[in-house]
Every structure is written in structure tokens, then in C-alpha cells.
ZAMARGU-4260 file (C-alpha; in steps of 0.2 Angstrom, whole numbers, plus 5000, padded with zeros to 4 digits):
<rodrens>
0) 4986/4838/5047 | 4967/4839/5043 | 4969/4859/5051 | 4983/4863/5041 | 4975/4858/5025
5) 4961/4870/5026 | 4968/4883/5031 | 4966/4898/5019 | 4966/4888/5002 | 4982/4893/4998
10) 4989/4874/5000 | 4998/4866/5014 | 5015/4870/5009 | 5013/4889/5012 | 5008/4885/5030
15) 5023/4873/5032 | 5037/4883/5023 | 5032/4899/5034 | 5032/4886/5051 | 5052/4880/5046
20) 5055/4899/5049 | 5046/4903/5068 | 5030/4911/5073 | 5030/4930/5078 | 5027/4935/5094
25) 5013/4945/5103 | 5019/4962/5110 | 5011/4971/5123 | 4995/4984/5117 | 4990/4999/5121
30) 4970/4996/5131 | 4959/4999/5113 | 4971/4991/5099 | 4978/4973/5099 | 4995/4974/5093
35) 5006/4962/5089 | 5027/4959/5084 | 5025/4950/5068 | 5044/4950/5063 | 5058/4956/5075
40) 5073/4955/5063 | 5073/4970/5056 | 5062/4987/5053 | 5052/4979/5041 | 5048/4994/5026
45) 5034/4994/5014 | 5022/4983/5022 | 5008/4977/5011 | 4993/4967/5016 | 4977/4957/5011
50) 4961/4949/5022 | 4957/4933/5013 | 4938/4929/5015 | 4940/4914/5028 | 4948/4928/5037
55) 4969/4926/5038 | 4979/4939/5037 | 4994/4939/5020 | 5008/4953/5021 | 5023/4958/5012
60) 5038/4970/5017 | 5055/4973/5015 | 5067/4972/5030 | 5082/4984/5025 | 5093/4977/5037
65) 5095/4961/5031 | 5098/4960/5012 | 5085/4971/5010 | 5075/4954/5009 | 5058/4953/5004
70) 5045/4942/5017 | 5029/4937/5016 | 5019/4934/5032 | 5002/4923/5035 | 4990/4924/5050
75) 4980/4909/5055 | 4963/4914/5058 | 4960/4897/5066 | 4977/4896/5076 | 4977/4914/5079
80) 4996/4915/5075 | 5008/4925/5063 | 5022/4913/5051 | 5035/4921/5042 | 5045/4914/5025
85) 5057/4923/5015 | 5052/4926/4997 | 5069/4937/4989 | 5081/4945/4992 | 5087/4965/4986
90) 5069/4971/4987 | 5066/4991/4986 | 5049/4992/4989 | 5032/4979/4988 | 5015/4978/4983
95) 5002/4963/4988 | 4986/4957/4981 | 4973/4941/4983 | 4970/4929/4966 | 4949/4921/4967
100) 4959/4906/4976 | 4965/4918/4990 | 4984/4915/4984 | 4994/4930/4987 | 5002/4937/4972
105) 5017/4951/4973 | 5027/4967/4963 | 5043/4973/4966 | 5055/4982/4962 | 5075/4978/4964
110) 5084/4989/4979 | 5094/5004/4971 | 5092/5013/4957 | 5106/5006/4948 | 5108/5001/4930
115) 5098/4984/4927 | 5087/4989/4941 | 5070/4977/4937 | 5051/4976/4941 | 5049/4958/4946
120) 5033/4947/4950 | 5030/4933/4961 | 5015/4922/4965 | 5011/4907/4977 | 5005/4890/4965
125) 4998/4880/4980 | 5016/4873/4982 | 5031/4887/4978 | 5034/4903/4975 | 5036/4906/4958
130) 5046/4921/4955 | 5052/4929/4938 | 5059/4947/4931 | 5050/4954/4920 | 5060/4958/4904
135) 5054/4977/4899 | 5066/4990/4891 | 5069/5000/4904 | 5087/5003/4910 | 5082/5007/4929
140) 5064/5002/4939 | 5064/5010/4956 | 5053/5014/4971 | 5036/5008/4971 | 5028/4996/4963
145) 5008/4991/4962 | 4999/4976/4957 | 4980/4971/4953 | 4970/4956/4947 | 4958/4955/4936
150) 4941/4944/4934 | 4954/4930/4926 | 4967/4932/4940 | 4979/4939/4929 | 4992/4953/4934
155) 4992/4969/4930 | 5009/4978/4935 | 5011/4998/4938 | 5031/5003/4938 | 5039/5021/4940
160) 5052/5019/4926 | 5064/5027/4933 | 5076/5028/4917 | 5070/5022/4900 | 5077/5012/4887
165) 5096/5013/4886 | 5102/5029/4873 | 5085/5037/4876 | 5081/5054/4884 | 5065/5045/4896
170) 5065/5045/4913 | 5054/5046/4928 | 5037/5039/4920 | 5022/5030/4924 | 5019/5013/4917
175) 5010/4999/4917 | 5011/4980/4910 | 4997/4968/4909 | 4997/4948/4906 | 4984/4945/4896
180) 4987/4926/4897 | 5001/4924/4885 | 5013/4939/4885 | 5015/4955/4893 | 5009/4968/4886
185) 5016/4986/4893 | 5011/5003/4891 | 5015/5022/4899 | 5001/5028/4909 | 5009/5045/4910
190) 5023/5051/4902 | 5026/5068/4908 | 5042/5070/4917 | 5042/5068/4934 | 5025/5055/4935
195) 5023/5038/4946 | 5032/5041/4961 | 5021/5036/4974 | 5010/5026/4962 | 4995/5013/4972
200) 4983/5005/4961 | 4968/4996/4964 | 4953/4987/4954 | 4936/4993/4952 | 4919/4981/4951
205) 4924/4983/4932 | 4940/4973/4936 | 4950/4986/4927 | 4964/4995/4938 | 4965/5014/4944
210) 4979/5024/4949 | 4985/5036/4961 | 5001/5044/4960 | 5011/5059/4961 | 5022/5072/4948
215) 5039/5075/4959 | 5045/5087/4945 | 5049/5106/4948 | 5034/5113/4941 | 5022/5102/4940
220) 5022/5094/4956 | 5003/5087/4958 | 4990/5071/4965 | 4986/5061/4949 | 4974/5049/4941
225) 4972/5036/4930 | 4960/5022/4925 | 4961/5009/4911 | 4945/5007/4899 | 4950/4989/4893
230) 4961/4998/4878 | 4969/5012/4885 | 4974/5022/4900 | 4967/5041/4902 | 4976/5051/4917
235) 4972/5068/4924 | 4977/5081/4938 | 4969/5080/4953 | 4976/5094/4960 | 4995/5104/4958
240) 5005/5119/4961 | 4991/5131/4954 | 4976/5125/4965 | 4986/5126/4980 | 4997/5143/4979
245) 5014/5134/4974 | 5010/5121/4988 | 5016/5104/4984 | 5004/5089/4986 | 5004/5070/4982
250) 5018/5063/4991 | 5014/5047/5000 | 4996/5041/4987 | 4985/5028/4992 | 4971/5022/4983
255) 4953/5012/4987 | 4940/5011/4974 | 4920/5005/4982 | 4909/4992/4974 | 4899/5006/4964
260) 4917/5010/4955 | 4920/5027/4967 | 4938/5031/4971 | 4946/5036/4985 | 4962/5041/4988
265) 4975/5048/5003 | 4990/5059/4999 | 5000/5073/5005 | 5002/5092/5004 | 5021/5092/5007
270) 5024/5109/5008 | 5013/5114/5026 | 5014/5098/5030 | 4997/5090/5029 | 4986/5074/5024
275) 4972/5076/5011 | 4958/5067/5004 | 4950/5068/4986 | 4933/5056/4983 | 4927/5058/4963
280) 4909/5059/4963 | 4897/5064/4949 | 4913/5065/4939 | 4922/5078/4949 | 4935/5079/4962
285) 4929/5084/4982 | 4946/5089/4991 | 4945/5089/5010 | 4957/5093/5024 | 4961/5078/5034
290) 4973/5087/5048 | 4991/5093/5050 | 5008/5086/5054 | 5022/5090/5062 | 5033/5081/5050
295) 5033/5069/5033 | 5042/5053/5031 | 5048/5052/5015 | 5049/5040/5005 | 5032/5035/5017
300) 5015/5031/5008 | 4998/5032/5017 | 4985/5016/5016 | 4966/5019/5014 | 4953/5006/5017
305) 4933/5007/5015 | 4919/4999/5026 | 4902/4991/5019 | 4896/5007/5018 | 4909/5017/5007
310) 4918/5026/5022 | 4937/5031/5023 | 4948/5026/5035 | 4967/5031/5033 | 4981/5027/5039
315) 4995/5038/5039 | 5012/5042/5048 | 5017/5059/5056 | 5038/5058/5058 | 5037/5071/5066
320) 5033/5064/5082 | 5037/5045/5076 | 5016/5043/5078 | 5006/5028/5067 | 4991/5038/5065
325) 4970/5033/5059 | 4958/5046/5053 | 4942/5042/5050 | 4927/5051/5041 | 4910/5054/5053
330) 4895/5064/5051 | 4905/5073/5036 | 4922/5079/5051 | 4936/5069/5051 | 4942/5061/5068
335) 4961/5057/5070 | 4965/5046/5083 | 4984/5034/5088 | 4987/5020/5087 | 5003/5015/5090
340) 5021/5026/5094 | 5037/5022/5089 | 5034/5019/5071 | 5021/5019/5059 | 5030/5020/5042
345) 5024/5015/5026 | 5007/5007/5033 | 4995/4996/5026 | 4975/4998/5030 | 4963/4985/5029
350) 4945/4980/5032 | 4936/4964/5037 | 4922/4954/5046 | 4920/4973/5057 | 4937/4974/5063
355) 4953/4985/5056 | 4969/4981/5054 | 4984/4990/5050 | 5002/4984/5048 | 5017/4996/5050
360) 5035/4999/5052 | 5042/4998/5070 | 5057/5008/5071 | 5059/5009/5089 | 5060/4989/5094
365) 5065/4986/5075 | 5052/4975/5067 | 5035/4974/5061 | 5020/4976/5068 | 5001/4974/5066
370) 4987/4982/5076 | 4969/4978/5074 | 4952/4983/5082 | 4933/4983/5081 | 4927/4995/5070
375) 4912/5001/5083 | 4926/5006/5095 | 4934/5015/5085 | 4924/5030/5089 | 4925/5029/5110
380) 4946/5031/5101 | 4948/5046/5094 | 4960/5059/5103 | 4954/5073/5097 | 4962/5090/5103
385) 4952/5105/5108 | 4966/5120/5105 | 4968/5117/5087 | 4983/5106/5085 | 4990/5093/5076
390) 4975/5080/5077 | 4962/5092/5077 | 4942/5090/5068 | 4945/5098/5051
</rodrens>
């Protein structure tokens, strides 16, 4: 009993709830990665995930097969074993973050886009989940969902409203709604037509939240931006339609922000296809080339992590050969290496005590998985092609 109790500082009855319902079980890996079957019940979708600081894994996602339910999985550092819980059920899509008491804390969004659809929140007390719907005027909340913290552990919520308020003419928008300790307080980020999809938010040092998300409308399909000052949002183009000769881009958004306040962030050219990477530095925007695919997943979203020293990693999926893909940035080229065949939808990256880990869809074996590795070996990993293809040194 004395080693369940201090096990993550998220109380003992998280630990024992996710025991009543069975450990994962390890899969065979390939020689570099360590890979393991966290949940076999179903292609788990939308996997989120979080390194506490006493090193445990926390993870979300959705298994579509069964309800559409939403599951949250934990990792015992000490008994170097995944537990699974269930947490709801008719779930589209999940977002996962980590309160100063290394509680986990969850968005999402219902299944379907029918009328009614609504943004819900859930967090772990030490004891339950405690779960509620978020009462906002929107008539439909689809898709994806994101969720930060800030230095008073409250939530901040980022929504694609997919239709606005009942006998209105809104629809598809980016917003937001923050708890700023007694109500909810919402606002639209971006209310051109067609902005949100694909939204990813994360906290700067600042503790105020930043987005990255794309414009899915005719015409002004782009990559976008936004950060919150303490009393407003200002967003801005990235990059669109006329930067790129009619080429689409920012399918599939993922943001990091470092310690000095620096964004990061992962998306797609849709049109080629092909993964990107845009890094704002002295107030402008550097674009770079990550590498080509032979096909986009959609509605698939990349994941991007950063080590001590402010480097990307990114982990992405080409469904075009059902690949789970990691490119990383060295000596200013980007290597791309495999990971893991078979799967690799909707990925989450992350970064701790020098090892990587990344949690994915597996289609092929219908489940989830997780693969993790040293950071040093990750350069002796890269498969890079010499004529040009797919995976190639851009």
C-alpha cells in the first residue's frame, strides 16, 4: 500500500480505479524503440499525453469502436506498468494537460456534429473524476478540442464552434473559454469563417496560452496564430494560399512553446502533400521544409516536443504507407526516421528525463500504442534516403 501511495501524487484511488480495469501488455519492438500495447480493445484515436515530473506517463484517447469512449491511461514509473480507466463515453476528439499537483486535467468534445453537440471538461480531485459540460451558446462543438493551465491551475478551453448560437448566421470559428476561479468566461479567438480546425494550444513561461490552428475555408485556407495578453487574443496568418501559389497548408497543427516564450509549431501543406515547420523568432515567422508524403490522414494532427535546449522533434503520420514517422532538427537539416508501421494516427510527442515518447494509433492490431527511446540514440536512427524520396534531408 506504502507504494501505491506515492505513486505520481495524483492520490491512490486513480491507481486503484485503473487496476479494476487490467494492465496493457508489452508488444514486441522494433531493435531501437521500446514499444508497447497500452490498450487492445479498440484503435484508440486522439491520443493525448503528459510526463509528470516523478516520471509516469498520463494519456487520453478515444476508442471509436466502442462507444466512442474516452480512456485515460497511467504508467507507473516505479512498477514500469500501463493501467487503463474509462472516463466517458461519446467522445470526438481529446486534449490532456498536467495541474502543479500532477493531476491530469481533459477537453473534449461530444462525437458527431449533431445539434446539442458540447465542449466538456474533466479533472482528476485525488479521489474521482469530476466531469461537467460546459454550458456555452453554441448549437454544435465538434472536432478538436485544447486545454492549458495556467499559474493558478485554472483551465483555459480552446473549441472549434462548429455552429453558433441557434438563429444565427456563425459557424466554424475559433474560441476560447477561461475559468478564472468563479465563472467561465468565453471569447472568439478568430472569427473568420472557416478558423479552428485543427486547433493545439500550449502555455508560454507567461502562463498565458498560444495557438495553432488552421482556416479550412475556400479562399483562405492558411497556418494560424494566436496568443492571449491577459485581456485579449490577437491572431495572425502564418502562412496561406498566397505564400504558397494556391497550395493549401495547416491541416493537422501542433504547437510547443520553450521557456524563453518561442513557438513552435508542426502542420501540413495538404496540397503536395508535405510537413512543415514555422519557429517565430525576433518577431517573424522562419518556414522550413520538413519532407514529403505519400499521403495525409485526415482528420490526423501532428505532435511536437522540445528538449532542454529548444529543439524540435515531430511526430507525424504518412497514410500513405500506414508509417508513424519522427523528424528531428540537427545541425540546421532535418532527419526523418520510423518508428513504428501499421499505424501512427493522431500522435502525441513528448519529452523527459532524456528519453522520447510517442503515443499513436494502431490500426493494424487495433489498439494503442507507445514507443519510447533515448534521445542520444536517436541519431544512430534516422533512415535517411540517398535518392530523394519520401524521407529525404530537406
Amino acid at each position: 500500500m506504502r507504494e501505491l501511495a506515492r505513486i505520481a501524487g495524483i492520490g491512490t484511488g486513480l491507481l486503484l480505479l485503473a487496476m479494476g480495469c487490467g494492465g496493457a501488455q508489452a508488444a514486441s519492438a522494433p531493435a531501437a524503440w521500446e514499444i508497447e500495447t497500452v490498450d487492445h480493445t479498440g484503435p484508440g484515436r486522439y491520443t493525448s499525453m503528459r510526463i509528470d515530473k516523478d516520471g509516469n506517463a498520463h494519456l487520453v484517447y478515444v476508442i471509436e469502436e466502442a462507444d466512442n469512449s474516452l480512456k485515460y491511461a497511467f504508467w507507473d514509473h516505479a512498477l514500469k506498468r500501463w493501467f487503463t480507466m474509462l472516463v466517458d463515453r461519446s467522445v470526438g476528439a481529446c486534449s490532456l494537460t498536467l495541474d502543479s499537483r500532477q493531476r491530469p486535467h481533459i477537453s473534449y468534445a461530444d462525437a458527431g456534429t449533431a445539434s446539442g453537440s458540447k465542449l466538456h471538461y474533466a479533472y482528476w480531485d485525488g479521489v474521482a473524476w469530476k466531469k461537467e459540460a460546459l454550458r456555452l451558446n453554441s448549437d454544435v462543438i465538434a472536432y478538436y478540442s485544447s486545454i492549458s493551465l495556467d499559474a493558478d491551475d485554472h483551465p483555459s478551453l480552446t473549441f472549434y464552434e462548429y455552429r453558433g448560437p441557434k438563429g444565427s448566421d456563425l459557424s466554424i470559428r475559433l474560441r476560447n473559454v477561461m475559468f478564472n476561479g468563479s465563472v467561465w468566461d468565453v471569447r472568439t479567438v478568430d472569427g473568420t469563417a472557416g478558423s479552428g480546425k485543427f486547433n493545439s494550444m500550449a502555455a508560454g513561461p507567461d502562463g498565458f496560452p498560444r495557438i495553432a490552428y488552421a482556416n479550412v475555408a475556400a479562399g483562405t485556407e492558411s497556418i494560424r496564430y494566436a496568443a492571449w495578453n491577459g485581456t485579449s487574443w490577437t491572431p495572425e496568418i502564418i502562412e496561406g494560399l498566397q505564400q504558397n501559389n494556391g497550395e493549401a497548408v495547416g491541416y493537422s497543427a501542433a504547437i510547443a512553446v520553450y521557456k524563453d516564450g518561442t513557438p513552435h509549431i508542426a502542420y501540413m501543406n495538404e496540397s503536395l502533400p508535405q510537413l512543415r515547420y514555422a519557429v517565430r523568432r525576433n518577431g517573424k515567422w522562419q518556414i522550413k521544409i520538413v519532407g514529403r508524403l505519400a499521403g495525409i490522414g485526415y482528420p490526423d494532427r501532428n505532435s511536437i516536443a522540445l528538449d532542454n535546449d529548444g529543439n524540435p522533434y515531430v511526430g507525424y503520420y504518412d497514410a500513405g504507407n500506414a508509417t508513424l514517422k519522427l523528424a528531428f532538427e540537427h545541425g540546421g537539416e532535418w532527419v526523418v526516421g520510423r518508428v513504428d508501421s501499421g499505424g501512427g494516427f493522431t500522435s502525441s510527442v513528448q519529452i523527459a528525463n532524456g528519453e522520447i515518447w510517442i503515443s499513436y494509433t494502431d490500426d493494424s492490431n487495433s489498439g494503442v500504442k507507445v514507443a519510447k527511446t533515448q534521445l542520444r540514440a536517436l541519431w544512430g536512427l534516422a533512415d535517411v534516403p540517398k535518392d530523394g524520396s519520401a524521407d529525404a534531408r530537406k
